[in-house]
C-alpha positions as CSV (number, residue, x, y, z in Angstrom):
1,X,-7.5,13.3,-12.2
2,X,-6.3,14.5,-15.5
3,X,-5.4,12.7,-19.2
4,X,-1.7,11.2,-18.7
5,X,1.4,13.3,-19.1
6,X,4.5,13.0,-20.5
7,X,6.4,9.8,-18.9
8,X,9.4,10.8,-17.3
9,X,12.3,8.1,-16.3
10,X,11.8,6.0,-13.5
11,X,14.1,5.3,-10.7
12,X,15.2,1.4,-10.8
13,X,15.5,-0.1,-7.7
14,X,15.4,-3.7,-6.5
15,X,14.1,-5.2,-3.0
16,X,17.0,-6.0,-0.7
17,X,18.2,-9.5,0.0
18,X,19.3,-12.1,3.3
19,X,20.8,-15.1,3.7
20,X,19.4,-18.0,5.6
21,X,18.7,-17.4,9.5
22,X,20.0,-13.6,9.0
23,X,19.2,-11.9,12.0
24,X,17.7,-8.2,11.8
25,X,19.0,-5.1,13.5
26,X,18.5,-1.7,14.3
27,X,20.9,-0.7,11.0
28,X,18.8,-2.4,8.8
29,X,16.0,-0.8,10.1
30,X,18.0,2.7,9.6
31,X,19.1,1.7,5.9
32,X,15.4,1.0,5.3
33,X,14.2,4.3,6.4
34,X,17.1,5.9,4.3
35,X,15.5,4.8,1.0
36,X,12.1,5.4,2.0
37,X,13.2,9.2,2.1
38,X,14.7,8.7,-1.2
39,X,11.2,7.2,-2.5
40,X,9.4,9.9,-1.1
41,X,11.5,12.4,-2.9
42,X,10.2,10.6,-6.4
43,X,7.5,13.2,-8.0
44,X,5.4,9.8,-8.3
45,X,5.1,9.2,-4.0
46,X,1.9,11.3,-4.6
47,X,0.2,8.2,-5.9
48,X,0.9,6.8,-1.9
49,X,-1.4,9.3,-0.6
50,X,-3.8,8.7,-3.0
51,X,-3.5,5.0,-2.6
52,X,-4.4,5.5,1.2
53,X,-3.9,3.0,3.8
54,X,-0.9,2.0,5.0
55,X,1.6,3.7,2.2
56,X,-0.3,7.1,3.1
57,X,0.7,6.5,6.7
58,X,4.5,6.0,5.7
59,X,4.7,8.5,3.2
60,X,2.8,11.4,5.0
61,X,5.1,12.1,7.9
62,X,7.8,12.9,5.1
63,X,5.9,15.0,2.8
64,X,2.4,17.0,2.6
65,X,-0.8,16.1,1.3
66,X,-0.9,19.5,-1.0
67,X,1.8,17.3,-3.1
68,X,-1.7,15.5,-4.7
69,X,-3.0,18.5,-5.9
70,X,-0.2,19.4,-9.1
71,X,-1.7,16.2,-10.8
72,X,0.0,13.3,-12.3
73,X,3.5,13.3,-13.4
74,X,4.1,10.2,-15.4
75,X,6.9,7.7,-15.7
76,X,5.7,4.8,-14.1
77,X,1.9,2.7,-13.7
78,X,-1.3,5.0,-13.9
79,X,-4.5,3.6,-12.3
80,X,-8.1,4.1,-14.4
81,X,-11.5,5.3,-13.3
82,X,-14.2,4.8,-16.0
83,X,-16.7,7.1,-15.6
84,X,-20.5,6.0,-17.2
85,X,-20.3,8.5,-19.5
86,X,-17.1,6.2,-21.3
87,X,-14.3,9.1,-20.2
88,X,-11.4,7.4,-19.0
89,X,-9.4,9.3,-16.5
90,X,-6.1,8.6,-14.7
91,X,-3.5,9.0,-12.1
92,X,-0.3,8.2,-11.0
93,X,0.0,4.1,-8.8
94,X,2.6,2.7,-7.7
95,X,4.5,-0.7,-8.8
96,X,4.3,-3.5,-6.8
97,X,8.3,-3.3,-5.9
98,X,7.7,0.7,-5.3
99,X,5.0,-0.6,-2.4
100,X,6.8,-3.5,-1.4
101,X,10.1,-1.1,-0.5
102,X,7.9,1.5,0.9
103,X,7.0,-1.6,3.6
104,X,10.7,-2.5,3.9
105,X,10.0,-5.9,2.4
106,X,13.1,-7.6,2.0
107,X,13.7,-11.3,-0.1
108,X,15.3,-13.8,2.9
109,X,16.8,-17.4,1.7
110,X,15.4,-20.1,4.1
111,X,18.5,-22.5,3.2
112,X,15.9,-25.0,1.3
113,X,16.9,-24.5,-2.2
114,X,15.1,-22.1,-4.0
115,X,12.4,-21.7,-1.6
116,X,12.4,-17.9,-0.9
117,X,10.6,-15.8,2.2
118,X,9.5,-12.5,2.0
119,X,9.3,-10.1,5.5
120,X,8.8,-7.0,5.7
121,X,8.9,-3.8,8.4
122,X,5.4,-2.9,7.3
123,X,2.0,-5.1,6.4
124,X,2.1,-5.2,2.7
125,X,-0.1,-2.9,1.1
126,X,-2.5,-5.0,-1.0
127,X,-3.5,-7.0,2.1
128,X,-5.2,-3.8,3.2
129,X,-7.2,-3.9,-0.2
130,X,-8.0,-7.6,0.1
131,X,-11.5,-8.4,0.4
132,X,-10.8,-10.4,3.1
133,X,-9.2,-8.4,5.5
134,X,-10.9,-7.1,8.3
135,X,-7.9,-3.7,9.2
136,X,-9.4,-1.6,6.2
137,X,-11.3,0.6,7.8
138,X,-11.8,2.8,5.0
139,X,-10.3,5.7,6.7
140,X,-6.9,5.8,9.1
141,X,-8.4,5.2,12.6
142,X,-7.1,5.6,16.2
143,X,-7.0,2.2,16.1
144,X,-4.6,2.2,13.1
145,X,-2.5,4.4,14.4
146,X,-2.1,2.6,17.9
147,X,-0.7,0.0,16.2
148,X,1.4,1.6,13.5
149,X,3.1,3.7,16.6
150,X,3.2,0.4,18.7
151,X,5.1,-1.6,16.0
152,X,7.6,1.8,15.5
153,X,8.3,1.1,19.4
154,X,8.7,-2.4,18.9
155,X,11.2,-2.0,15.8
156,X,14.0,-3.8,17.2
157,X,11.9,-6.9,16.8
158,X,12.2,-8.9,13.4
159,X,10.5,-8.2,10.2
160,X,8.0,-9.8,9.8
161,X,7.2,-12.9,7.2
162,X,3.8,-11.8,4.8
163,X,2.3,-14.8,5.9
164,X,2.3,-13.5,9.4
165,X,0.7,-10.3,8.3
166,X,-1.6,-11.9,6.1
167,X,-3.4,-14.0,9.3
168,X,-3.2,-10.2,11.5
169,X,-5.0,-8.6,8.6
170,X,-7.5,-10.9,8.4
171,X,-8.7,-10.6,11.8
172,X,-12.2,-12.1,13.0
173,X,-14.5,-13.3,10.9
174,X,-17.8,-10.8,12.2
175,X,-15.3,-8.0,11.4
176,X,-14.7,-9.0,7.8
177,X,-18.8,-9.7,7.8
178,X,-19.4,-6.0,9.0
179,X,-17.1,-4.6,6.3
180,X,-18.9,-6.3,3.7
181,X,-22.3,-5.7,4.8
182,X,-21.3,-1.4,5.2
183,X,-20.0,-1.8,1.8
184,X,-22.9,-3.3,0.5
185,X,-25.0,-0.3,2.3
186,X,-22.8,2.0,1.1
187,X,-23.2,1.0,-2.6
188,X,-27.0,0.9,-2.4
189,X,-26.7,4.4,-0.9
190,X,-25.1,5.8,-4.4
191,X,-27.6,3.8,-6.2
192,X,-30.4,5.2,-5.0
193,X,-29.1,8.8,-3.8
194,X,-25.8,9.4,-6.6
195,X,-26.3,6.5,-9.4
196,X,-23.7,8.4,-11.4
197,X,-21.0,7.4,-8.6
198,X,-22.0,4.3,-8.1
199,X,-20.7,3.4,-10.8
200,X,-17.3,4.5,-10.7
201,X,-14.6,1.5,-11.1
202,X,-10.8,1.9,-9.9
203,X,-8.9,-0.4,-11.3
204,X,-6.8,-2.2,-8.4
205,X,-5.2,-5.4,-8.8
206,X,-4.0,-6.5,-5.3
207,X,-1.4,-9.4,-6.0
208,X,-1.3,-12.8,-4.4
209,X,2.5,-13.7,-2.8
């Protein structure tokens, strides 16, 4: 991480729309890989593999990991680690829209006024960093990747709503317990062996839908 550069100008872009009871298809699947290759042209995609999870998985196969290494570039949200000493340092994140479209999250009308859906290709990124969900692994598994491959196979299906995703993500309860308990361990680890790590915050706002 480095101070913040220069902003540059940011690419404007706007999540794709449907009208009620619109039914999917393989060209809306195409379109939506289309800009995703436009995204990961953006300087700022970097911020997706340092983000991790599941925009690492669908930004990596189009660029390389080395991109991280030239630093930030600017022109859009920058995420904060406060480091006990009281040095601020940053990085390039990405908007909420930049992560929803990396998903292929569109906005569906359900025909009931102004009551709107959202589905997406993808599970929604902040779902992975929900406390709640027992898919972050903290690393991309096998496991992961089964089902990332599995759902490329399975693309002529529909997109699916968030809510959907939300209840897959969540998983069983004894998984969510493990998670927490590892994390806890974990933490008491840096206390005890690296106290000046433990208490390095990100700052990470997952958003409610």
């Amino acid at each position: 991480m480095m101070p913040k550069p220069p902003p540059s100008m940011p690419v404007i872009y706007q999540l794709p729309s449907r009208g009620p009871n619109y039914v999917f298809s393989k060209r809306d699947f195409d379109s939506y890989i289309h800009l995703r290759e436009i995204l990961v042209r953006q300087p700022r995609i970097r911020a997706a593999l340092l983000r991790g999870g599941m925009p690492w998985r669908l930004v990596i196969s189009f660029t390389h990991a080395d991109k991280i290494l030239g630093g930030p570039v600017g022109g859009g949200p920058m995420r904060e680690v406060h480091h006990p000493s009281g040095e601020t340092l940053v990085d390039d994140d990405l908007t909420d829209l930049e992560l929803d479209l990396l998903c292929g999250t569109y906005i569906c009308d359900t025909g009931q006024g102004p009551v709107i859906a959202y589905k997406s290709w993808f599970p929604p990124a902040f779902f992975f960093e929900k406390k709640d969900c027992a898919e972050n692994y903290g690393q991309w598994t096998d496991y992961r990747e089964a089902r990332y491959r599995g759902r490329l196979s399975d693309i002529g299906a529909q997109p699916e709503p968030v809510s959907r995703w939300r209840d897959q993500l969540r998983g069983l309860k004894e998984t969510r317990l493990l998670n927490q308990n590892m994390e806890k361990l974990a933490l008491k680890f840096l206390n005890e062996h690296h106290p000046d790590m433990a208490h390095l915050t990100c700052e990470w706002i997952p958003k409610e839908r």
